[in-house]
N, CA, C and O atoms as CSV, one atom per row, in Angstrom:
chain,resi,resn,atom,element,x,y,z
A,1,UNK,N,N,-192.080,19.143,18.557
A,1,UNK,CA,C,-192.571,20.448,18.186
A,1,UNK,C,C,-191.471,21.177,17.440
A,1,UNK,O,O,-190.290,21.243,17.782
A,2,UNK,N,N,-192.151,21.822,16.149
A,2,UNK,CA,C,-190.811,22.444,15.403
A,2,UNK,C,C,-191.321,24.185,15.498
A,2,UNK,O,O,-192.490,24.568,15.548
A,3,UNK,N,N,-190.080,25.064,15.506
A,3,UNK,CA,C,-190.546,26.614,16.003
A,3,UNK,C,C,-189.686,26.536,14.295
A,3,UNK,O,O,-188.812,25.877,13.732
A,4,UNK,N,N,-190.276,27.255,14.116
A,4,UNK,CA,C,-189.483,28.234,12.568
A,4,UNK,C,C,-189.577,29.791,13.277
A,4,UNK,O,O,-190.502,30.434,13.774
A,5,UNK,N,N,-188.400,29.999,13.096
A,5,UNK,CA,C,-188.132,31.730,13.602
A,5,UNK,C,C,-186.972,32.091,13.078
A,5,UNK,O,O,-186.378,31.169,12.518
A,6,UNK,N,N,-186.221,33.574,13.070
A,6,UNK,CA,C,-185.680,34.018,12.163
A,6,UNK,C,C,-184.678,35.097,13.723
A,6,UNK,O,O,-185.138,35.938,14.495
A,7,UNK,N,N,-183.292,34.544,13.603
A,7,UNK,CA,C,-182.746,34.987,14.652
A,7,UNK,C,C,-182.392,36.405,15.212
A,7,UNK,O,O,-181.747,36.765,16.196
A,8,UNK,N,N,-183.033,37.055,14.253
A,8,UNK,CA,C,-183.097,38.708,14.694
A,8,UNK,C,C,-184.073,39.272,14.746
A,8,UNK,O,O,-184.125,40.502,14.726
A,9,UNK,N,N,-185.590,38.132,14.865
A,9,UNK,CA,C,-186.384,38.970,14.847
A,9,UNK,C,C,-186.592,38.894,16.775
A,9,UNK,O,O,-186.301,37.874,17.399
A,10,UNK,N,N,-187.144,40.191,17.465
A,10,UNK,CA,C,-187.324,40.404,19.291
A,10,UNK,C,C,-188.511,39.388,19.007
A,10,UNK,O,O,-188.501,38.281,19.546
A,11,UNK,N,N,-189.016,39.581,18.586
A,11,UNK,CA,C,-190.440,38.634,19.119
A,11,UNK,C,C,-190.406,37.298,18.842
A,11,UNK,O,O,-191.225,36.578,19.412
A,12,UNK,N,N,-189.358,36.667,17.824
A,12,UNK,CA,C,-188.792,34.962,17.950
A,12,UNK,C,C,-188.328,34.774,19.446
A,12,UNK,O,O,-188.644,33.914,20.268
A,13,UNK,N,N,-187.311,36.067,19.552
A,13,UNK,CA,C,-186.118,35.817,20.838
A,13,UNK,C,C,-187.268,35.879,22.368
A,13,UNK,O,O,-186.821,35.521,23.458
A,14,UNK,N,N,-188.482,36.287,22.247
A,14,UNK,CA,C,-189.276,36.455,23.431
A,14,UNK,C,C,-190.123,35.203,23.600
A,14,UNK,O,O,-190.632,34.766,24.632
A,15,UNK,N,N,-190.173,34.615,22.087
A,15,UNK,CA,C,-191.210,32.833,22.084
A,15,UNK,C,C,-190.321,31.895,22.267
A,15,UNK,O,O,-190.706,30.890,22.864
A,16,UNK,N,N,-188.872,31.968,21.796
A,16,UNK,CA,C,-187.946,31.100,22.350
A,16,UNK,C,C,-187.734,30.972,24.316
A,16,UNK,O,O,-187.726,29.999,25.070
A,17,UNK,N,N,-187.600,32.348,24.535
A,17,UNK,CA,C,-187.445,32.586,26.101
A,17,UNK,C,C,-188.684,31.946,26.669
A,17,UNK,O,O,-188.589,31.098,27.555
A,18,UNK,N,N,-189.487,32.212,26.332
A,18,UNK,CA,C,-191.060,31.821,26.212
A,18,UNK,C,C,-190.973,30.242,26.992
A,18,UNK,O,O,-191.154,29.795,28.125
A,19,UNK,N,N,-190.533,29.654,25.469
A,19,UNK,CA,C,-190.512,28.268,25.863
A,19,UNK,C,C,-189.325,27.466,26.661
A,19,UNK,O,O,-189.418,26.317,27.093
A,20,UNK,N,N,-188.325,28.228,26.745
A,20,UNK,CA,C,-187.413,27.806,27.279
A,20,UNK,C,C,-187.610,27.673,29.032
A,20,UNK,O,O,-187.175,26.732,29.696
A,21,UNK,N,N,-188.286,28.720,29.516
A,21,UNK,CA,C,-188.949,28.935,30.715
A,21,UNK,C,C,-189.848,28.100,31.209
A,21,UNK,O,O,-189.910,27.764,32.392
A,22,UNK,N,N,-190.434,27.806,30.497
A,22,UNK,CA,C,-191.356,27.090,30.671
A,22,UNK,C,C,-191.248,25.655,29.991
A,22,UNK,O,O,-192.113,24.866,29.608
A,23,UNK,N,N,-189.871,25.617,29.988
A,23,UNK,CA,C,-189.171,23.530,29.747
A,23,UNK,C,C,-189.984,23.009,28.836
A,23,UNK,O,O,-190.352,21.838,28.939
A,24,UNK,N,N,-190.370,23.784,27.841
A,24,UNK,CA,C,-190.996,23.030,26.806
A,24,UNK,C,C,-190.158,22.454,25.545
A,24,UNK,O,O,-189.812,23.336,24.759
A,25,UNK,N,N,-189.771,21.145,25.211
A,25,UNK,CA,C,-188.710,20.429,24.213
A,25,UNK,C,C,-189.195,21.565,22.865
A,25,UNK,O,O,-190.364,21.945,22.926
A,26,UNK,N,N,-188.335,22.103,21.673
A,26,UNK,CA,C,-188.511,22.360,20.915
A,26,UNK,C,C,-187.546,22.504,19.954
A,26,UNK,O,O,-186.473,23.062,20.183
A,27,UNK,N,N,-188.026,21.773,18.287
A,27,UNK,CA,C,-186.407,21.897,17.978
A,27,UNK,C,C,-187.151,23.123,16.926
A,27,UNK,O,O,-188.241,23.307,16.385
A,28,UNK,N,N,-185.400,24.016,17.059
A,28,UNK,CA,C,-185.324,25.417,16.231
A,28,UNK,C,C,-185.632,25.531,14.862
A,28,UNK,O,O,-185.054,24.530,14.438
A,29,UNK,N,N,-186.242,26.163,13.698
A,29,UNK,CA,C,-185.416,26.292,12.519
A,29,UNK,C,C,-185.799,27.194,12.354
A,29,UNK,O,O,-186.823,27.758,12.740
A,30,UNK,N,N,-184.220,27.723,11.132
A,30,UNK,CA,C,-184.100,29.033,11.103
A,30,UNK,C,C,-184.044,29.107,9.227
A,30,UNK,O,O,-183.332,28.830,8.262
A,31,UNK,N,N,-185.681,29.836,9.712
A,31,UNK,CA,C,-186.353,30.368,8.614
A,31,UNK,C,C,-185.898,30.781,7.333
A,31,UNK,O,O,-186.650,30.594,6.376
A,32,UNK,N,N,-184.697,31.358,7.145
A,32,UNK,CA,C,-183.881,32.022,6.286
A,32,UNK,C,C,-182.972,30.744,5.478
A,32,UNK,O,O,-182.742,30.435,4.308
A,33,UNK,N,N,-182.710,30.358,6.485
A,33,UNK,CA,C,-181.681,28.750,6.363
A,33,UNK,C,C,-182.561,27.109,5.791
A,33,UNK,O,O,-182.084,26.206,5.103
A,34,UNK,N,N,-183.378,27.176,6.144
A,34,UNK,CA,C,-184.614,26.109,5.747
A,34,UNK,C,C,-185.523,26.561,5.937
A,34,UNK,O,O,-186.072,26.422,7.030
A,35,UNK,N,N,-186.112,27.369,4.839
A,35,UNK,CA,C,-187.619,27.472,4.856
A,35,UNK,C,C,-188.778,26.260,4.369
A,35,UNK,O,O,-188.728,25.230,3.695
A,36,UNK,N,N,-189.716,26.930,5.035
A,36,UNK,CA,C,-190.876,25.429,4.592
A,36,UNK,C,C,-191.283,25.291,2.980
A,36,UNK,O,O,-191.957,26.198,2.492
A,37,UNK,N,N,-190.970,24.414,2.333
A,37,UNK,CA,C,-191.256,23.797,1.102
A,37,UNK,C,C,-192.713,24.329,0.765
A,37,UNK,O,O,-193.500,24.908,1.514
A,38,UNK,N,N,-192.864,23.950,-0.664
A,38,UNK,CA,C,-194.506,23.617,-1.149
A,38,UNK,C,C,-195.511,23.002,-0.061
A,38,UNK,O,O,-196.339,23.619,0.609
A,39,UNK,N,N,-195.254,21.749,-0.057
A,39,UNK,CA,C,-196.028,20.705,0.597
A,39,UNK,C,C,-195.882,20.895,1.885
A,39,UNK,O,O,-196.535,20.115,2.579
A,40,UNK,N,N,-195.225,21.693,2.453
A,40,UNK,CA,C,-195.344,21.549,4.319
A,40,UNK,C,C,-196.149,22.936,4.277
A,40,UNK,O,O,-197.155,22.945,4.986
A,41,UNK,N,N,-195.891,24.022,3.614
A,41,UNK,CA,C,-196.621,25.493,3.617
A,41,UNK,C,C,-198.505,24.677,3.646
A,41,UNK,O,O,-199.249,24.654,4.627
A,42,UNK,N,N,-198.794,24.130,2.283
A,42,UNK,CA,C,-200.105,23.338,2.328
A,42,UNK,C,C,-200.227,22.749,3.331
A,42,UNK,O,O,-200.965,23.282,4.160
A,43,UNK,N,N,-199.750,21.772,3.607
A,43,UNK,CA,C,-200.241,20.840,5.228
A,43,UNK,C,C,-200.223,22.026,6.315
A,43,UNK,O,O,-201.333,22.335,6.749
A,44,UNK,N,N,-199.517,22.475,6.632
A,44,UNK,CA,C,-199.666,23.375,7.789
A,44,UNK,C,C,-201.339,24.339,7.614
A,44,UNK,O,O,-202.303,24.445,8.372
A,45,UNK,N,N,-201.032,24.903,6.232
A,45,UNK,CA,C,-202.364,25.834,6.154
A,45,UNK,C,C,-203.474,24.862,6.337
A,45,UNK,O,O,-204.567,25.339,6.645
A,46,UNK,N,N,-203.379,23.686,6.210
A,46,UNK,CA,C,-204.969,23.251,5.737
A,46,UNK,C,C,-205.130,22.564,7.326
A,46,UNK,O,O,-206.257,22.285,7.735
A,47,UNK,N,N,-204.209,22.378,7.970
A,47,UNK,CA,C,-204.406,21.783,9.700
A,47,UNK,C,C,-204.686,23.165,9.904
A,47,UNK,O,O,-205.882,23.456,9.917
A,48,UNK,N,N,-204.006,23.925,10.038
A,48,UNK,CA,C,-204.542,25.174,10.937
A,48,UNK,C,C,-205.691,25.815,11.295
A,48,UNK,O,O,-206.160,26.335,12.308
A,49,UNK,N,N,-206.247,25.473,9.281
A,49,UNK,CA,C,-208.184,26.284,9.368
A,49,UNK,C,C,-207.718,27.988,9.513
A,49,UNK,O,O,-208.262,28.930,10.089
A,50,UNK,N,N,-207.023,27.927,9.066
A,50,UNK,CA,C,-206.714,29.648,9.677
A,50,UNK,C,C,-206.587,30.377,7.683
A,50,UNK,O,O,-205.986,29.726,6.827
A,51,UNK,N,N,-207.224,31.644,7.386
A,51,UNK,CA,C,-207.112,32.012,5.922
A,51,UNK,C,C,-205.375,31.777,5.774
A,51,UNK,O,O,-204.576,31.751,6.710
A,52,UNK,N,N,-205.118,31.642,4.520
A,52,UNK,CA,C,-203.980,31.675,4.150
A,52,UNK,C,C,-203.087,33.057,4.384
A,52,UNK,O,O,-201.892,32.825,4.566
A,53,UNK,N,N,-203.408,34.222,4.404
A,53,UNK,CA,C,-203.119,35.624,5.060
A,53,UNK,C,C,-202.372,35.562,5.987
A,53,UNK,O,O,-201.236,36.023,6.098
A,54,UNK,N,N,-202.946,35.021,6.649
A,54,UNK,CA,C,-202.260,34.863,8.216
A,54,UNK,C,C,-201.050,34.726,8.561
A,54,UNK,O,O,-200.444,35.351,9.431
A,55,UNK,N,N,-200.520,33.548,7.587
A,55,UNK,CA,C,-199.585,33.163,7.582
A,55,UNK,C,C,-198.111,34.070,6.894
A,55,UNK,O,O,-196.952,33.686,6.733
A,56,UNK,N,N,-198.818,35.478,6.585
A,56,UNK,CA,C,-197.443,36.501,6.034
A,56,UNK,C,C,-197.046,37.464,7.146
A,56,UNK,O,O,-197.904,37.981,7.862
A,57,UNK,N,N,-195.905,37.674,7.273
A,57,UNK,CA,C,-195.492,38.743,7.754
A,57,UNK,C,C,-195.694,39.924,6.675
A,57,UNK,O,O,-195.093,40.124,5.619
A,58,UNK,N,N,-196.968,40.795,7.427
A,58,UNK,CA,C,-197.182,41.386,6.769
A,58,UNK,C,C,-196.492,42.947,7.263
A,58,UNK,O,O,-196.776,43.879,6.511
A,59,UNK,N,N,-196.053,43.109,7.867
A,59,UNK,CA,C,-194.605,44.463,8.116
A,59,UNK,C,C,-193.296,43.778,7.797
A,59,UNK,O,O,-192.108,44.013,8.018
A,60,UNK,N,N,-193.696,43.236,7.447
A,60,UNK,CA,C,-191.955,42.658,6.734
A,60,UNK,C,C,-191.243,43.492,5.232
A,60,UNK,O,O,-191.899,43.691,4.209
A,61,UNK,N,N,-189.980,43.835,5.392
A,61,UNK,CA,C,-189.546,44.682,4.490
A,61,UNK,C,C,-190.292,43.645,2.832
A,61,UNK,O,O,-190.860,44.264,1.933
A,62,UNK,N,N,-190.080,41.897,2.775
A,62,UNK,CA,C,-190.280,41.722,1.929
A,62,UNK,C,C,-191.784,41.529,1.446
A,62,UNK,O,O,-192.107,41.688,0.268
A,63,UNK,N,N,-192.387,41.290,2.125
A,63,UNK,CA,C,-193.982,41.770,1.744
A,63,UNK,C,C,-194.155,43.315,1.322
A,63,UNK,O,O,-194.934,43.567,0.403
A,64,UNK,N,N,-193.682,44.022,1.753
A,64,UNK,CA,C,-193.589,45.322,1.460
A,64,UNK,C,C,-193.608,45.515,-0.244
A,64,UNK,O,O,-194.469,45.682,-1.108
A,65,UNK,N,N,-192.069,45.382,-0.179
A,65,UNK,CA,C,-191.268,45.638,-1.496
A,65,UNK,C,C,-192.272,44.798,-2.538
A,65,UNK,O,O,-192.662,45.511,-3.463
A,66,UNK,N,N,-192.599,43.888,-2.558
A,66,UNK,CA,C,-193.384,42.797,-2.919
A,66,UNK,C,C,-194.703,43.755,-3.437
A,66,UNK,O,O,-194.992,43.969,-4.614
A,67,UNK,N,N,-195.205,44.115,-2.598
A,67,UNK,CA,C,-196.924,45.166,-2.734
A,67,UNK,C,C,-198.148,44.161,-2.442
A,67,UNK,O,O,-199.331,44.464,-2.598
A,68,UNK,N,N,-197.665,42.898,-1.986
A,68,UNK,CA,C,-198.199,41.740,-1.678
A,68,UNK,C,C,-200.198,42.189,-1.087
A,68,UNK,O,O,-201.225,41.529,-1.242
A,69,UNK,N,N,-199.962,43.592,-0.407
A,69,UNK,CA,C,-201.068,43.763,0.019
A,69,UNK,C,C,-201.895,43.691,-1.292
A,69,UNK,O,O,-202.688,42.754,-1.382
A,70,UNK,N,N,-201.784,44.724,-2.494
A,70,UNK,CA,C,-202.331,44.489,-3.245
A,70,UNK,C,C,-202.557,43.390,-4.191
A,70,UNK,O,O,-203.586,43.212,-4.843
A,71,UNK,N,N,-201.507,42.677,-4.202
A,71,UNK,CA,C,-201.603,41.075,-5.130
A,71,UNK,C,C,-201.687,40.005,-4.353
A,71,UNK,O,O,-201.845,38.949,-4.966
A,72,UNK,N,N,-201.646,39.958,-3.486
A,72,UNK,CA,C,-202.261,38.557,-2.604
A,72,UNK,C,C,-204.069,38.210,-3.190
A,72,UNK,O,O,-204.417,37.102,-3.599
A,73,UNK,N,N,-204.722,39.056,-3.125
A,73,UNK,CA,C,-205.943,38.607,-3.098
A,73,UNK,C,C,-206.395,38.007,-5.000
A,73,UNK,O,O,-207.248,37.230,-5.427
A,74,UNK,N,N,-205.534,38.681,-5.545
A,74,UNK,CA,C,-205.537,38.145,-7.334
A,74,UNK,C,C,-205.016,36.871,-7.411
A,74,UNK,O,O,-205.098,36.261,-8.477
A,75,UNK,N,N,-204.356,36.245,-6.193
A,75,UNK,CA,C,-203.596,34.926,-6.246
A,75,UNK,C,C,-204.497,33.938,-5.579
A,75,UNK,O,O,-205.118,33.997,-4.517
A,76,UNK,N,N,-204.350,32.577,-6.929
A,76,UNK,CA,C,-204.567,31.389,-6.289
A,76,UNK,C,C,-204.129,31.352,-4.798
A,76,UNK,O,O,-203.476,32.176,-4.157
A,77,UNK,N,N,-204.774,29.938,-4.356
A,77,UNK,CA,C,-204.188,29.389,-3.284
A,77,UNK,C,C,-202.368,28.737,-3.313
A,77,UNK,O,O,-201.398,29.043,-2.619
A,78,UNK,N,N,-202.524,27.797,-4.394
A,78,UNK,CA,C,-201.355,26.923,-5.137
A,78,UNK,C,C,-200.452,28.384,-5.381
A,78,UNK,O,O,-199.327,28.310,-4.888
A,79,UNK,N,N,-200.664,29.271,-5.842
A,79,UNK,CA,C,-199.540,30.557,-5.932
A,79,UNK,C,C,-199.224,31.181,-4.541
A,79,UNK,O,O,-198.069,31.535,-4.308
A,80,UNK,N,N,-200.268,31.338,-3.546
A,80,UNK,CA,C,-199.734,31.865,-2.405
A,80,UNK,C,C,-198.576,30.831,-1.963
A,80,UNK,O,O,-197.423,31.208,-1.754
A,81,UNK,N,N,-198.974,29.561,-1.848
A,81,UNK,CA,C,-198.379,28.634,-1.123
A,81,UNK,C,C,-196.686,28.545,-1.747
A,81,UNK,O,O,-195.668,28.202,-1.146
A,82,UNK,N,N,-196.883,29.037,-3.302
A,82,UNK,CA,C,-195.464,29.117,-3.948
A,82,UNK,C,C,-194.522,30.135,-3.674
A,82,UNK,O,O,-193.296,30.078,-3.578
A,83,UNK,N,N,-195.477,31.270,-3.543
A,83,UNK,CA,C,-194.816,32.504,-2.689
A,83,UNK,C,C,-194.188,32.218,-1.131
A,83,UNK,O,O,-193.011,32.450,-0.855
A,84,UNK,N,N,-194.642,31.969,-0.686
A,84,UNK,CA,C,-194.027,31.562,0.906
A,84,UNK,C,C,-193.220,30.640,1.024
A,84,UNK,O,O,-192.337,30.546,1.876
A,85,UNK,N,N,-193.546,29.691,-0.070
A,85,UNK,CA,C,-192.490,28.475,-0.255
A,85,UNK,C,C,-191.121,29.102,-1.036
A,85,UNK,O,O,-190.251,28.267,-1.288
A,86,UNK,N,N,-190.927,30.138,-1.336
A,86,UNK,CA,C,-189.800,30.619,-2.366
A,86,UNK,C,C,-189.013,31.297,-1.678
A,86,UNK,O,O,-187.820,31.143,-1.937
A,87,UNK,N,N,-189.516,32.601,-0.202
A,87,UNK,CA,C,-189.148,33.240,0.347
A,87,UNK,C,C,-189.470,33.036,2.130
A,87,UNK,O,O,-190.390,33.674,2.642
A,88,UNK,N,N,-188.941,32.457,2.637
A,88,UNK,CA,C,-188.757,32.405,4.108
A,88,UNK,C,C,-189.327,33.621,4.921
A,88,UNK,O,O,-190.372,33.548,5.568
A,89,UNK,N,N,-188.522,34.782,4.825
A,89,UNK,CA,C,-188.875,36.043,4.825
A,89,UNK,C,C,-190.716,36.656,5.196
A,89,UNK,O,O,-191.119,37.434,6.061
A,90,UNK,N,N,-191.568,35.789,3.969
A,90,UNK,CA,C,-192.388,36.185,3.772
A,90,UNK,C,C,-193.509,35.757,5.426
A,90,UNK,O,O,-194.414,36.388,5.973
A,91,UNK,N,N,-192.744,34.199,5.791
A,91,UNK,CA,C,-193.677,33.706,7.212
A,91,UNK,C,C,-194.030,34.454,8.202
A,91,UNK,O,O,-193.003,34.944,8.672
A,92,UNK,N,N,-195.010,34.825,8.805
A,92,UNK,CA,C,-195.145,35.295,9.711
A,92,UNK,C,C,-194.478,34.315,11.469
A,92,UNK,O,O,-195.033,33.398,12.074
A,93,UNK,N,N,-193.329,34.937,11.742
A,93,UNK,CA,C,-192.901,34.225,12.898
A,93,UNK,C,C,-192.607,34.357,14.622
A,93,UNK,O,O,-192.139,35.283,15.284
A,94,UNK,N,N,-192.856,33.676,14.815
A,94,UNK,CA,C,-192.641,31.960,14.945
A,94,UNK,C,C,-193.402,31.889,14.697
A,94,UNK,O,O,-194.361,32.660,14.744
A,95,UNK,N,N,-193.224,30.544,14.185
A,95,UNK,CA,C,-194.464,29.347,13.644
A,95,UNK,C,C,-194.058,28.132,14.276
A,95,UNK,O,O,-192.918,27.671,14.334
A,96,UNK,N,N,-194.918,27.751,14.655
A,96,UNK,CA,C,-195.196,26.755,15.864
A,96,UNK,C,C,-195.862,25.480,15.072
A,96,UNK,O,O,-197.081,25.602,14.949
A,97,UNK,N,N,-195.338,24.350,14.543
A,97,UNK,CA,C,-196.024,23.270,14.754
A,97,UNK,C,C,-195.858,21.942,15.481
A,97,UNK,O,O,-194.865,21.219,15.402
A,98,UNK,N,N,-197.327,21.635,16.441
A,98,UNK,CA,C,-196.940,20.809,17.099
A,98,UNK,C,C,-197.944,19.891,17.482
A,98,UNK,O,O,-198.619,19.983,18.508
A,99,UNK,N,N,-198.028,18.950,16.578
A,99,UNK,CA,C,-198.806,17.795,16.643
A,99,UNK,C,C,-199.686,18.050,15.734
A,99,UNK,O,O,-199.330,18.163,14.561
A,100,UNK,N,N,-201.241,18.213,16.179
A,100,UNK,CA,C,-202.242,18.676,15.332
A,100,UNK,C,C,-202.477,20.321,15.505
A,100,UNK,O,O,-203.556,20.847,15.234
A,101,UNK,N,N,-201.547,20.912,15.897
A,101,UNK,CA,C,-201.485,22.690,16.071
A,101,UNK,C,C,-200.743,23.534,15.643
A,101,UNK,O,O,-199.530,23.343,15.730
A,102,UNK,N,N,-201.171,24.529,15.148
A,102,UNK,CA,C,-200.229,25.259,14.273
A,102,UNK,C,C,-200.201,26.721,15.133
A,102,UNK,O,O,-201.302,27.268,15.172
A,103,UNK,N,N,-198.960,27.523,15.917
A,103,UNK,CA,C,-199.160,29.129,16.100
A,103,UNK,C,C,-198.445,29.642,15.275
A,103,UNK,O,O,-197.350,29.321,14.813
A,104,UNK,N,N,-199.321,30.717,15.049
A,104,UNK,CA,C,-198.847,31.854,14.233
A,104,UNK,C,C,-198.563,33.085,14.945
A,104,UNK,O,O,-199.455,33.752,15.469
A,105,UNK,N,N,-196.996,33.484,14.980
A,105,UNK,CA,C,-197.004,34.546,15.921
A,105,UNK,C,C,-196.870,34.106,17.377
A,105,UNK,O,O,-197.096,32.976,17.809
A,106,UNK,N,N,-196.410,35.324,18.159
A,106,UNK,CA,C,-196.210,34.876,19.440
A,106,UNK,C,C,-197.395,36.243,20.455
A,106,UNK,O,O,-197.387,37.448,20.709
A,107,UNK,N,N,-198.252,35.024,20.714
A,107,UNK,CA,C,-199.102,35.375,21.779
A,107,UNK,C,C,-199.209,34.561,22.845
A,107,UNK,O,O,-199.468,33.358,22.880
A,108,UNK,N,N,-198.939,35.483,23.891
A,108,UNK,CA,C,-198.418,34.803,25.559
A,108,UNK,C,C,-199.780,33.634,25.551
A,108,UNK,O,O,-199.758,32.512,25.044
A,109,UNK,N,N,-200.786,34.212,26.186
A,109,UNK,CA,C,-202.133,33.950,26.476
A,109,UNK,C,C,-202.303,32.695,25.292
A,109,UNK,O,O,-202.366,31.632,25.910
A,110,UNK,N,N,-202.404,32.447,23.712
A,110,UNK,CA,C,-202.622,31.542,23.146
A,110,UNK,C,C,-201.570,30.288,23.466
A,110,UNK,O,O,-201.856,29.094,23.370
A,111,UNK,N,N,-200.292,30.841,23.867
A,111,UNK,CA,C,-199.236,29.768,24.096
A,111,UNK,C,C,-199.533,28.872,24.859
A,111,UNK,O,O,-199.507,27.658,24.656
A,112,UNK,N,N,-200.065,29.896,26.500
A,112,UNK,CA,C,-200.341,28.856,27.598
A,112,UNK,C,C,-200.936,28.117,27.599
A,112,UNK,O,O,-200.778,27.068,28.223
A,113,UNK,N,N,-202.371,28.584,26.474
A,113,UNK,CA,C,-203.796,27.629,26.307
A,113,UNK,C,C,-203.619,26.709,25.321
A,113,UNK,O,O,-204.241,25.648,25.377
A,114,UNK,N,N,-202.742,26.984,24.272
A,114,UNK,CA,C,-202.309,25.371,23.609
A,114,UNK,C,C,-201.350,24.770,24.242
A,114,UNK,O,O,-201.409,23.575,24.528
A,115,UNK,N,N,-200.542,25.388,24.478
A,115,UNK,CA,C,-199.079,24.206,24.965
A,115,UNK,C,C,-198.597,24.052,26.157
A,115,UNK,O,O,-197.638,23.279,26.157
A,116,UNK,N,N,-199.033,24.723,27.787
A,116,UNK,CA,C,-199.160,24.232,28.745
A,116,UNK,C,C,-200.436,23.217,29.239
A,116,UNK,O,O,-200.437,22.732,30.371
């Protein structure tokens, strides 16, 4: 299982504690430092079934600055996926993939029901 999270954000540091508590193996990466490529942003979105949206931090200073609210929806798919692939920043995190499952975000209640 790989977590992508970003080491100052509280709510990585509460899905890490998360899993650490609960002895679940997970290896780290840090979002800023290796973000997900072209081709892993696509594979992840298209296992997930989840809109491509989802996947932004959307209170993030760089979605912000960006105006992303308003130009996301004028964008291809292949352009979103280039956007997120360019800027780390932009993921909504943690991101959780693990096996055939993808979380977005840290919700207690979805954690237990996929990964305990």
């Amino acid at each position: 299982m790989i977590v992508l999270c970003y080491r100052g954000c509280s709510t990585c540091k509460k899905a890490l504690k998360w899993l650490n508590n609960h002895h679940i193996n997970y290896t780290e990466r840090e979002i800023t430092v290796a973000h997900p490529n072209f081709d892993e942003i696509k594979k992840w979105h298209e296992l997930s079934q989840l809109p491509i949206q989802k996947f932004f931090n959307t209170n993030g200073r760089s979605y912000k600055e960006k105006n992303l609210k308003n130009i996301l929806p004028n964008l291809s798919l292949e352009e979103t996926y280039r956007l997120l692939s360019d800027d780390g920043m932009l993921i909504k995190r943690p991101l959780v993939i693990n096996d055939n499952k993808i979380l977005i975000g840290f919700k207690e209640e979805e954690w237990e029901d996929k990964l305990l």
